[in-house]
VOKE-934067 format. One line per 10 residues: for each residue x, y, z of N, C-alpha, C, O. Coordinates in nm, 3 decimals. Layout:
BEGIN
X/Y/Z/X/Y/Z/X/Y/Z/X/Y/Z | ...
% end
This chain:
BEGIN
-1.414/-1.121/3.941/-1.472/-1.244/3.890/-1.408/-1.362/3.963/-1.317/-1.351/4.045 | -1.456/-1.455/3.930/-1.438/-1.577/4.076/-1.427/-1.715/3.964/-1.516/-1.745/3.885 | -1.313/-1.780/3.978/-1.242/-1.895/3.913/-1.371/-1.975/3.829/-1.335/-2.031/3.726 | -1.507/-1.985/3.860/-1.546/-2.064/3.810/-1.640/-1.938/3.697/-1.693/-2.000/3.605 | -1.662/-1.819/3.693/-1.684/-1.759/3.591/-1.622/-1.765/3.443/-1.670/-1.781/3.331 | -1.446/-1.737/3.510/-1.380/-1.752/3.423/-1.368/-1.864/3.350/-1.359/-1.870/3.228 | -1.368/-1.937/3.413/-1.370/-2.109/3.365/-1.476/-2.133/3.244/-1.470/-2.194/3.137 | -1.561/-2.068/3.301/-1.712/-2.040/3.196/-1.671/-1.989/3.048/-1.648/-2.039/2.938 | -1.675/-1.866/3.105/-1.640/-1.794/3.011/-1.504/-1.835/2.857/-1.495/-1.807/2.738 | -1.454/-1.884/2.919/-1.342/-1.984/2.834/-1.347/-2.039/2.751/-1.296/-2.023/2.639
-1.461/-2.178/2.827/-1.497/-2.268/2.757/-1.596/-2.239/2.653/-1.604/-2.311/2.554 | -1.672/-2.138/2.669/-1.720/-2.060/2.583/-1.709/-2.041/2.489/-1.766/-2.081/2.388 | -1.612/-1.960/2.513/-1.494/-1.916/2.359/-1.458/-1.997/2.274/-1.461/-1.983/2.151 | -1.416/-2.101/2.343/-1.309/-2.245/2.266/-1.413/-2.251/2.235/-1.441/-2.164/2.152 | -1.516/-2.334/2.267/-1.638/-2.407/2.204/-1.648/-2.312/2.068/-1.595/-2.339/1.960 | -1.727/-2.198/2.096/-1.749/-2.114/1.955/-1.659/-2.061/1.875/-1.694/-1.992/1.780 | -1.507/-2.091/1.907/-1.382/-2.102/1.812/-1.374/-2.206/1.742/-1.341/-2.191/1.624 | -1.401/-2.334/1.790/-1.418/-2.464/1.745/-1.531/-2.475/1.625/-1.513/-2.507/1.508 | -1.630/-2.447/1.679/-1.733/-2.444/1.555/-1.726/-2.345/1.480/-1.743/-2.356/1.359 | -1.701/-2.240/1.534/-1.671/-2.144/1.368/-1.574/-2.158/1.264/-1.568/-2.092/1.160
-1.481/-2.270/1.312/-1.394/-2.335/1.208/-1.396/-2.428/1.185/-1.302/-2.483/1.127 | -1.506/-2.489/1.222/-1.637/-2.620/1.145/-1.664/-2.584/1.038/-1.637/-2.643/0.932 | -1.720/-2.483/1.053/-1.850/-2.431/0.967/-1.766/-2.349/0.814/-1.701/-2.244/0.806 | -1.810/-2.468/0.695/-1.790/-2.457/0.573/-1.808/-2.319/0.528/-1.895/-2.252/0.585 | -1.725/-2.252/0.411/-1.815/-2.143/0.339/-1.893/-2.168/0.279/-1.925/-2.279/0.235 | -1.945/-2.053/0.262/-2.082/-2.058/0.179/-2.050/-1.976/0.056/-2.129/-1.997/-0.036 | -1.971/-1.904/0.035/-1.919/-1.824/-0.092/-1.756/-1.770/-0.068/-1.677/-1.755/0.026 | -1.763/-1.750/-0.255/-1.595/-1.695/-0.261/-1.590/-1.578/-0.253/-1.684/-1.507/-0.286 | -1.478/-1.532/-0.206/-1.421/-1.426/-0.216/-1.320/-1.392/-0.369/-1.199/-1.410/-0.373 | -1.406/-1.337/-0.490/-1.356/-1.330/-0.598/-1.288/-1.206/-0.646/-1.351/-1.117/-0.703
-1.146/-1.198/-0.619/-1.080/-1.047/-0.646/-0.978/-1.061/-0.701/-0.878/-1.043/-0.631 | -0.961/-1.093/-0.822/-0.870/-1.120/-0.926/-0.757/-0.944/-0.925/-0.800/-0.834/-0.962 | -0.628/-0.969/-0.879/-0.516/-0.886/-0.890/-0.468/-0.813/-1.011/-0.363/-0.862/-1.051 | -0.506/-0.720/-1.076/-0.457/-0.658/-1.169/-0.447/-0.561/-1.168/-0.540/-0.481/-1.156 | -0.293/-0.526/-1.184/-0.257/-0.383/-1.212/-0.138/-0.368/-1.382/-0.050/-0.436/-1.434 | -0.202/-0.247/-1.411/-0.053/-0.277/-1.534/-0.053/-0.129/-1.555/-0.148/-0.052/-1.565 | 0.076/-0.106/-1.558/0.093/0.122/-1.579/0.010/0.149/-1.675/-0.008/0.096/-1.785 | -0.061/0.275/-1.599/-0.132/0.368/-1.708/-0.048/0.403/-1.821/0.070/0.438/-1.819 | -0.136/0.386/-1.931/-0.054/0.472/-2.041/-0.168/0.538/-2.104/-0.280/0.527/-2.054 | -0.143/0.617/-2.225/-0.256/0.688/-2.335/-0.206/0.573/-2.466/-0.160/0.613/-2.573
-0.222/0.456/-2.436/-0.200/0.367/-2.579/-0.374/0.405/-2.676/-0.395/0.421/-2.796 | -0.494/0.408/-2.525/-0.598/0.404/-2.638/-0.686/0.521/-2.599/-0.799/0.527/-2.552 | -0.576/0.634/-2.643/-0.645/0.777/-2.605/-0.747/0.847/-2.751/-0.727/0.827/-2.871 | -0.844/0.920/-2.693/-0.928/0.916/-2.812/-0.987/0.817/-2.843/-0.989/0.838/-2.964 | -1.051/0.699/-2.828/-1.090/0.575/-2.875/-1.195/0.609/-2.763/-1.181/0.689/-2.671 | -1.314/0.522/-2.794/-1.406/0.542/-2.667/-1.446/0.398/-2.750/-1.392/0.346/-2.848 | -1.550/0.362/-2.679/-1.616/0.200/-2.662/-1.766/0.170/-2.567/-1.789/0.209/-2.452 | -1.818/0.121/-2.620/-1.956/0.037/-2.510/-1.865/-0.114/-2.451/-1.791/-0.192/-2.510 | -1.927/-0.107/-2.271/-1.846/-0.201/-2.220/-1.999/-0.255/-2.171/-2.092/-0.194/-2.118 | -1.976/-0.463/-2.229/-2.074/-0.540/-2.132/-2.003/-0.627/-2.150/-1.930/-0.637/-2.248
-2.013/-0.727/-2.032/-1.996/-0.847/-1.931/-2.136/-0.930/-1.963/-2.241/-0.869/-1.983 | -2.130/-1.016/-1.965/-2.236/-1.123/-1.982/-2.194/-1.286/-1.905/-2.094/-1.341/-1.952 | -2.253/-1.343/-1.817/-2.211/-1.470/-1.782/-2.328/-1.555/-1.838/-2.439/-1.545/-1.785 | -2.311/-1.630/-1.932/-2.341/-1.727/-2.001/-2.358/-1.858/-1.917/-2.444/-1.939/-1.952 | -2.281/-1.881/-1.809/-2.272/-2.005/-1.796/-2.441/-2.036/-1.697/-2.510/-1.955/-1.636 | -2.464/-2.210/-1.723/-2.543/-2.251/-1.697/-2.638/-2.226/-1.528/-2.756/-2.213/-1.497 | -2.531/-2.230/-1.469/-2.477/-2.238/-1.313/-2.393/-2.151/-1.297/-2.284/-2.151/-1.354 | -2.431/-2.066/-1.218/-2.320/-1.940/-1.139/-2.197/-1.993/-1.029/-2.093/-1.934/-0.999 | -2.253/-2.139/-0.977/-2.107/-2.133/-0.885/-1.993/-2.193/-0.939/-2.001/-2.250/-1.048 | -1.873/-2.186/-0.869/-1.739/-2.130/-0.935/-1.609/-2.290/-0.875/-1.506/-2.341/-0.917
-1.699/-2.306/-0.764/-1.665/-2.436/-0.744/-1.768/-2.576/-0.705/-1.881/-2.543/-0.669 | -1.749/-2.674/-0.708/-1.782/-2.785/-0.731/-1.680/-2.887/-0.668/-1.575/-2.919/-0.724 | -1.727/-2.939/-0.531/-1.648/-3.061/-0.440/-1.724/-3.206/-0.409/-1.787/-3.244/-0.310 | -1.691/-3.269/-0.529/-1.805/-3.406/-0.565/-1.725/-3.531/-0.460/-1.607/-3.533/-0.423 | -1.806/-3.601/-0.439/-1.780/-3.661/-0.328/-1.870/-3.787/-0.350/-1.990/-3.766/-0.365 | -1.807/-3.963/-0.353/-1.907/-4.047/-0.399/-1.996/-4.053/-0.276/-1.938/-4.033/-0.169 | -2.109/-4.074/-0.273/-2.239/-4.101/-0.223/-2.272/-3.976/-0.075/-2.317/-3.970/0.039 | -2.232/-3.924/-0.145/-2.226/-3.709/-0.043/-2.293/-3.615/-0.141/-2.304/-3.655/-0.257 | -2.331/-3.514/-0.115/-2.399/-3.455/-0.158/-2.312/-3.360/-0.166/-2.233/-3.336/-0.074 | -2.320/-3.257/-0.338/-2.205/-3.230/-0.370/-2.208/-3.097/-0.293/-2.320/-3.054/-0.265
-2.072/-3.006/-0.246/-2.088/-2.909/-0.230/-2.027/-2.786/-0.334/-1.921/-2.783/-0.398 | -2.126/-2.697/-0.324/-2.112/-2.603/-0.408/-2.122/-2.454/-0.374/-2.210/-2.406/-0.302 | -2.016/-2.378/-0.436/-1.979/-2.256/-0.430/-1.973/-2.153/-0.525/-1.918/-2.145/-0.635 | -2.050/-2.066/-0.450/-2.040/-1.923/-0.610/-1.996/-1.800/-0.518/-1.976/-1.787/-0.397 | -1.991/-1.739/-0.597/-1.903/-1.567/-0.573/-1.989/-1.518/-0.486/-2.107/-1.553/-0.485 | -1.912/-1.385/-0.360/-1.986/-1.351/-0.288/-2.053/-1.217/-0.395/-2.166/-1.169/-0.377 | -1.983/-1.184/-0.474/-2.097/-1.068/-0.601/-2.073/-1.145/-0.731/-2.007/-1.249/-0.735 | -2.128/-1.091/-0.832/-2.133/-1.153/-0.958/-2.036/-1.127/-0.998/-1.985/-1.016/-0.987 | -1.979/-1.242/-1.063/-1.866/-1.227/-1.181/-1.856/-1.191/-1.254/-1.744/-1.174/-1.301 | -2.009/-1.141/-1.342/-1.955/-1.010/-1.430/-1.911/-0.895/-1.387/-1.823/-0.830/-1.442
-1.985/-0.857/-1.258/-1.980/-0.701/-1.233/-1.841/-0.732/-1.218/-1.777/-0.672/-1.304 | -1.775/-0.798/-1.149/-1.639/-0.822/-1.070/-1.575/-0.795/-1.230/-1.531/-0.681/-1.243 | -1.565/-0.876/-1.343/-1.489/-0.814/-1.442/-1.520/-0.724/-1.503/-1.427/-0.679/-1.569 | -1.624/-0.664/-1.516/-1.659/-0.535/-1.613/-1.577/-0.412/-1.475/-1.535/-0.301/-1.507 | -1.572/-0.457/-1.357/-1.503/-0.303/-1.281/-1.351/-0.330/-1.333/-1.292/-0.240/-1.393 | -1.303/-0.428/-1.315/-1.128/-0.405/-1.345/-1.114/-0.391/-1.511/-1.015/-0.339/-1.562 | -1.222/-0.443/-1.586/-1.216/-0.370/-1.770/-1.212/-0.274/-1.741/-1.103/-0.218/-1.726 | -1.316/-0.218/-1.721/-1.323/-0.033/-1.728/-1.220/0.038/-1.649/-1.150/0.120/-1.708 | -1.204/0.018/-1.538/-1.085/0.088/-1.430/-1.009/0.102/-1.528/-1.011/0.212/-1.585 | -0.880/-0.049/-1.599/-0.783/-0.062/-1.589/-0.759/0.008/-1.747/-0.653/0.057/-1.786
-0.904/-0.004/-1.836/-0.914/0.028/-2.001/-0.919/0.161/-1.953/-0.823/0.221/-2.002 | -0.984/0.234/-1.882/-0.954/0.408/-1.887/-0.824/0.467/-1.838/-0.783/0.582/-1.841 | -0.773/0.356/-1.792/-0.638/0.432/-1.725/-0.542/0.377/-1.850/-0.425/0.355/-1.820 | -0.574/0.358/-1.964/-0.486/0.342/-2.067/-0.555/0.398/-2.159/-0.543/0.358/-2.275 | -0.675/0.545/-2.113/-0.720/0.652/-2.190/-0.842/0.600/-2.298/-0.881/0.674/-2.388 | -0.891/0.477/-2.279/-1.033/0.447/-2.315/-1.117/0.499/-2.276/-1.131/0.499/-2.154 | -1.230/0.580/-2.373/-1.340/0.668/-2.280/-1.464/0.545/-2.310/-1.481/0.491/-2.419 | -1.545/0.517/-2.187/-1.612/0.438/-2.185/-1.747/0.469/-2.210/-1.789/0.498/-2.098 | -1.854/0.481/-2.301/-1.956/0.552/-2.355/-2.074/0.502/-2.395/-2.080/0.504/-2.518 | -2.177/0.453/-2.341/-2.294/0.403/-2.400/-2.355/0.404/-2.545/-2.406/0.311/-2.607
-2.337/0.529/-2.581/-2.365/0.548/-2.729/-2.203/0.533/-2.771/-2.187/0.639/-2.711 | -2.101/0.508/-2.806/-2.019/0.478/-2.833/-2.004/0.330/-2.944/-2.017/0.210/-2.917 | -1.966/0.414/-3.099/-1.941/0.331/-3.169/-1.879/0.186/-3.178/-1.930/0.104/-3.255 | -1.814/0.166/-3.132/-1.744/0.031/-3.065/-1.841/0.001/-2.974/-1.910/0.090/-2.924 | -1.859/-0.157/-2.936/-1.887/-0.203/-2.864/-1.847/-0.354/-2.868/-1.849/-0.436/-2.960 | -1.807/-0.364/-2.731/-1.749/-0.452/-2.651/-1.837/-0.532/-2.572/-1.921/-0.491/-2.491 | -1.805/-0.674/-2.611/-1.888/-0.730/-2.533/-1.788/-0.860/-2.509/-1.725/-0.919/-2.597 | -1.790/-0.892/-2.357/-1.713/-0.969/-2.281/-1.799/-1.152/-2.223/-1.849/-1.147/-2.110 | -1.806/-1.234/-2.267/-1.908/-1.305/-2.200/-1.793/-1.415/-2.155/-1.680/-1.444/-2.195 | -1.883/-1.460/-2.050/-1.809/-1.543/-1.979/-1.856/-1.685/-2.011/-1.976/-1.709/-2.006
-1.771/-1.778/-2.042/-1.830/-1.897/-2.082/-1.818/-2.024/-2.008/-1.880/-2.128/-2.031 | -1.735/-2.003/-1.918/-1.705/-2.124/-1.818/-1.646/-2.068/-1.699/-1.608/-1.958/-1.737 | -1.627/-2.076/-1.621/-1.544/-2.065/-1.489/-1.590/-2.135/-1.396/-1.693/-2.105/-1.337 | -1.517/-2.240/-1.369/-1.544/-2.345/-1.271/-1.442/-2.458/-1.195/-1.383/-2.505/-1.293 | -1.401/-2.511/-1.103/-1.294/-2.631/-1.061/-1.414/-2.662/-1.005/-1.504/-2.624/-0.931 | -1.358/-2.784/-1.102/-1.442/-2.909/-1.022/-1.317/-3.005/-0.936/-1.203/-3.027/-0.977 | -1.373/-3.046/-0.816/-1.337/-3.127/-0.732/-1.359/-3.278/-0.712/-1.474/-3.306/-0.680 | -1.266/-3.391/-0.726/-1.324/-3.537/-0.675/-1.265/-3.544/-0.597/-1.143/-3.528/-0.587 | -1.368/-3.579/-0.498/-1.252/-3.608/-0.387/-1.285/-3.726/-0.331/-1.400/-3.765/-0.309 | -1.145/-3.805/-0.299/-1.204/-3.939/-0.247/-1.148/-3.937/-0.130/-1.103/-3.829/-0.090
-1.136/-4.070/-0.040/-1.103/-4.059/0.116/-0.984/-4.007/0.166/-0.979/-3.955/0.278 | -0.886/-4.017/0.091/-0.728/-3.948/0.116/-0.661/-3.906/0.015/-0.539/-3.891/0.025 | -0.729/-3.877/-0.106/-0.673/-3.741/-0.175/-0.779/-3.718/-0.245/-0.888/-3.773/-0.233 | -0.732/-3.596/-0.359/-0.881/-3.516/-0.403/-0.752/-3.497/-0.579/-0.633/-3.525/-0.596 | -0.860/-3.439/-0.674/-0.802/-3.408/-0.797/-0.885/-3.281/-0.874/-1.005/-3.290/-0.903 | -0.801/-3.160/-0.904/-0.914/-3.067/-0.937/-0.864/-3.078/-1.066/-0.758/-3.134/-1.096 | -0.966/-3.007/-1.164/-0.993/-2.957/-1.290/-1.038/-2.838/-1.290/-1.160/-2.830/-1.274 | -0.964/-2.716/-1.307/-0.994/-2.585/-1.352/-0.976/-2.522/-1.450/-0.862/-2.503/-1.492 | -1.123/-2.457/-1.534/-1.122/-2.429/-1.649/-1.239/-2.288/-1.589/-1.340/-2.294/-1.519 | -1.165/-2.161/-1.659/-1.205/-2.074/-1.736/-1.191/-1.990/-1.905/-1.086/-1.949/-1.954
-1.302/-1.983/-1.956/-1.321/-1.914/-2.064/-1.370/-1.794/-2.086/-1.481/-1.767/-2.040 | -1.311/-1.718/-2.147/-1.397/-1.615/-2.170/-1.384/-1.519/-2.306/-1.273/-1.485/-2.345 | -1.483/-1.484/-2.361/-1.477/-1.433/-2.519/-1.512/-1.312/-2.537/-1.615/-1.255/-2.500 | -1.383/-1.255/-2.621/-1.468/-1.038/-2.608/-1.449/-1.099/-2.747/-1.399/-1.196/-2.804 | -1.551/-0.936/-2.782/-1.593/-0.971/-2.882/-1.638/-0.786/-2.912/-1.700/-0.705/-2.842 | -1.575/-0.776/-3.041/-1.546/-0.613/-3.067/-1.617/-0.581/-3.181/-1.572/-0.622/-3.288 | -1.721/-0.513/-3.179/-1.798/-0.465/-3.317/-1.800/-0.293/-3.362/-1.891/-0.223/-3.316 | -1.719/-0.243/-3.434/-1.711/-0.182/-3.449/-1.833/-0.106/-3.584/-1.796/0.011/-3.596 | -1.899/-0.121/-3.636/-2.012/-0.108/-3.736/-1.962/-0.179/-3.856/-2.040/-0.214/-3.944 | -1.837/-0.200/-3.863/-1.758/-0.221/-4.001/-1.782/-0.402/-3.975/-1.853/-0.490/-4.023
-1.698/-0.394/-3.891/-1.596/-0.550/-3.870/-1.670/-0.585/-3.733/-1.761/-0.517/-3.688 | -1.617/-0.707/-3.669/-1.647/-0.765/-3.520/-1.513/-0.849/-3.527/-1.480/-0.932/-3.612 | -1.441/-0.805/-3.408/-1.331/-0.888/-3.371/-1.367/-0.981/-3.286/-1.461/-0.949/-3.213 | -1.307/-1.123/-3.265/-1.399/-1.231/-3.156/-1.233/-1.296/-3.165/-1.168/-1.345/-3.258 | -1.193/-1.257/-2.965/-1.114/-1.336/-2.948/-1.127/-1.408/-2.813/-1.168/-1.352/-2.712 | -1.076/-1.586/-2.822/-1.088/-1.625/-2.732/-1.001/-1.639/-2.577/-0.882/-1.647/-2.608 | -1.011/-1.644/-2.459/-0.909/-1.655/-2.353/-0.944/-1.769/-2.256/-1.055/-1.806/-2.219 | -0.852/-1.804/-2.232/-0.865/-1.996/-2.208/-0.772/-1.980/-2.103/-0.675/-1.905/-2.119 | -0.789/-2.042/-1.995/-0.695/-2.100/-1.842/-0.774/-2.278/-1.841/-0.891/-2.317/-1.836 | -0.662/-2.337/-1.847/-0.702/-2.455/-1.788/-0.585/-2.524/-1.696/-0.464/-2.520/-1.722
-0.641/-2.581/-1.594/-0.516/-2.646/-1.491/-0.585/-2.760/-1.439/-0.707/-2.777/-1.437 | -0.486/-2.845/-1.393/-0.573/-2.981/-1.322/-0.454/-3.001/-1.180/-0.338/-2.976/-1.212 | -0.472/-3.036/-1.060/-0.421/-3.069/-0.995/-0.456/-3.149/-0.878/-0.571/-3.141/-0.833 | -0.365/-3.231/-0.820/-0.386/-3.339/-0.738/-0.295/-3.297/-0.589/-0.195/-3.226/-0.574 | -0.386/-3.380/-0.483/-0.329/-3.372/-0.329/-0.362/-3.414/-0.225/-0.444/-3.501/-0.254 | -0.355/-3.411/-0.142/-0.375/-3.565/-0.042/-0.453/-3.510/0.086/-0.393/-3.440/0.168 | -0.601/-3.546/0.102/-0.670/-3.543/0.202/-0.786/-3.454/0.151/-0.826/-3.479/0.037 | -0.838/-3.370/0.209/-0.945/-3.279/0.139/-0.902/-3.140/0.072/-0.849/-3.042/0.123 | -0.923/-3.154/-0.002/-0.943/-2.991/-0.113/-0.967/-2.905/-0.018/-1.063/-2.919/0.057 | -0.852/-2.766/-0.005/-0.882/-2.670/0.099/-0.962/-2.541/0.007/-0.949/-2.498/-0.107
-1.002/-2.527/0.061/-1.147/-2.428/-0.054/-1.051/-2.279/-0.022/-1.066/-2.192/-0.107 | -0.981/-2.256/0.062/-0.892/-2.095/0.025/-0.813/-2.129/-0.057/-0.794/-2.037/-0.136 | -0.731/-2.256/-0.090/-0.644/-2.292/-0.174/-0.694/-2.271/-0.316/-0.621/-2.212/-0.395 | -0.827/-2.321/-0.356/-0.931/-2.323/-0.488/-0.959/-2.169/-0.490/-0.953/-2.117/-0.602 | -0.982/-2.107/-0.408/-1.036/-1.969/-0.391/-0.904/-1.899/-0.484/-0.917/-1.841/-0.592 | -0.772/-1.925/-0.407/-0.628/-1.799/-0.412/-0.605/-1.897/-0.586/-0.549/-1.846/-0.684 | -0.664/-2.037/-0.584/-0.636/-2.071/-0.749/-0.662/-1.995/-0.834/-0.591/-1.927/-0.907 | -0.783/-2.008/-0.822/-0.899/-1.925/-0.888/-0.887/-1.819/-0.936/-0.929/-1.809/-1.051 | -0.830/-1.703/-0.874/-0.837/-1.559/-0.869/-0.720/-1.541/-0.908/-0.690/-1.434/-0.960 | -0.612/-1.655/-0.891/-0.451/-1.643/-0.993/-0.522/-1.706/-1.138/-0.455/-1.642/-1.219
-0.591/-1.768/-1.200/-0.624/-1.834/-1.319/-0.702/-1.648/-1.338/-0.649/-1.575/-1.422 | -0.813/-1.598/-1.261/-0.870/-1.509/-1.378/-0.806/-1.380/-1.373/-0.860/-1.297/-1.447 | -0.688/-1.332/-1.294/-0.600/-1.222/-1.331/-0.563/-1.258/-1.429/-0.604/-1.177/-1.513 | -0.477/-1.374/-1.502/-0.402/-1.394/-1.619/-0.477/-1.393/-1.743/-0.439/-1.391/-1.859 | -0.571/-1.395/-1.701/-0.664/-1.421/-1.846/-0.734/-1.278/-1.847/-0.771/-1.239/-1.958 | -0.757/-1.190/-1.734/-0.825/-1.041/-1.784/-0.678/-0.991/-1.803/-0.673/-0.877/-1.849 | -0.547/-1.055/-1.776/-0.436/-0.962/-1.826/-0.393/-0.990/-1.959/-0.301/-0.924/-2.009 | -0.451/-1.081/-2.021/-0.420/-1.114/-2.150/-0.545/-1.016/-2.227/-0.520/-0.950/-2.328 | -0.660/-1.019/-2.173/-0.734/-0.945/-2.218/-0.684/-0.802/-2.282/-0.671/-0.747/-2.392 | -0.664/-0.776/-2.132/-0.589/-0.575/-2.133/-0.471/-0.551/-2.243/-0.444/-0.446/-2.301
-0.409/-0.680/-2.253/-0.265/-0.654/-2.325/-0.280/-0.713/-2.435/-0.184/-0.727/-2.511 | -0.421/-0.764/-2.469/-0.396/-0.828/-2.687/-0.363/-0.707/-2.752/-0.426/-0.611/-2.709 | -0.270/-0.682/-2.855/-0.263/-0.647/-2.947/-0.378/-0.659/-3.018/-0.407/-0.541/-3.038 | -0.460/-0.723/-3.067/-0.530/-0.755/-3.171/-0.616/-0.645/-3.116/-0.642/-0.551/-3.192 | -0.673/-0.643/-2.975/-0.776/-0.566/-2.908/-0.741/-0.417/-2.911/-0.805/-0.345/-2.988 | -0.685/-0.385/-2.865/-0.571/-0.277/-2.844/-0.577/-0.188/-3.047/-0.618/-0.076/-3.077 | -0.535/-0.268/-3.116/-0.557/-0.247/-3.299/-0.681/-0.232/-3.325/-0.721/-0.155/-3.412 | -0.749/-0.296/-3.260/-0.900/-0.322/-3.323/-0.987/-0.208/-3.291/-1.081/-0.168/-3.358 | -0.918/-0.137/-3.120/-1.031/-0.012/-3.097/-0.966/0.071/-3.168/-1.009/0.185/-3.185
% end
């Protein structure tokens, strides 16, 4: 190859290195971290498992901007499926048999999950709030408990959307780990 191929070829690259780290996402990467040791705490117990997202609007972030057009972000899969796999995984490996016809039933809905973003010319301020409500009917009784993350934070220049992303997915591990570990839930199956 001959100096001015290469030269080509280069500039090439840079150029389409440059713009591919232009170019905004278009969705999150939602994979909330949970692990906690198997045990047989709820061996023998079986249950119906659903996920429901309630909320109005599916995306997960929100970067408002005065007289811009807002940008907005949702999950690259749904956020229920995403929590009904780590319920079930993490509830059978603590000997929950998971059963369609199954007396218990569990139902998980999601009621908020969202950071919203303002951002103005040299800093930005988020508000992040997720909710979410199981809710345990056993034929007798219905247990209904709630799980709440809220955070707000501030920082200087633009909101980095992996930063909101790695937020994000630290706010809904803590809250499906409060899930896994209520007592009340845990008594109730």
């Amino acid at each position: 190859m001959n100096l001015k191929t290469v030269k080509s070829i280069a500039l090439t690259l840079l150029l389409a290195s440059i713009v591919s780290c232009s170019v905004a996402p278009t969705h999150l990467i939602v994979s909330p971290q949970v692990s906690l040791s198997p045990s047989n705490q709820l061996s023998g117990k079986e249950a119906q498992l659903n996920v429901e997202d309630m909320r109005t609007s599916t995306h997960i972030i929100q970067i408002l901007e005065e007289d811009e057009a807002a940008i907005i972000l949702s999950s690259e899969q749904r956020l229920e499926d995403i929590i009904q796999a780590i319920l079930a995984s993490q509830w059978q490996q603590h000997g929950l048999s998971l059963d369609n016809s199954a007396g218990n039933k569990i139902t998980v809905t999601i009621e908020k999950a969202i950071i919203s973003v303002a951002q103005e010319s040299v800093s930005y301020s988020t508000q992040s709030e997720i909710i979410i409500k199981v809710s345990i009917d056993n034929t007798k009784q219905t247990l209904t408990s709630s799980f709440k993350n809220r955070a707000h934070s501030e920082g200087a220049l633009n909101a980095d959307v992996a930063e909101l992303e790695r937020e994000f997915n630290q706010h809904l591990s803590t809250l499906i780990k409060q899930i896994l570990t209520s007592k009340d839930i845990k008594t109730f199956l």
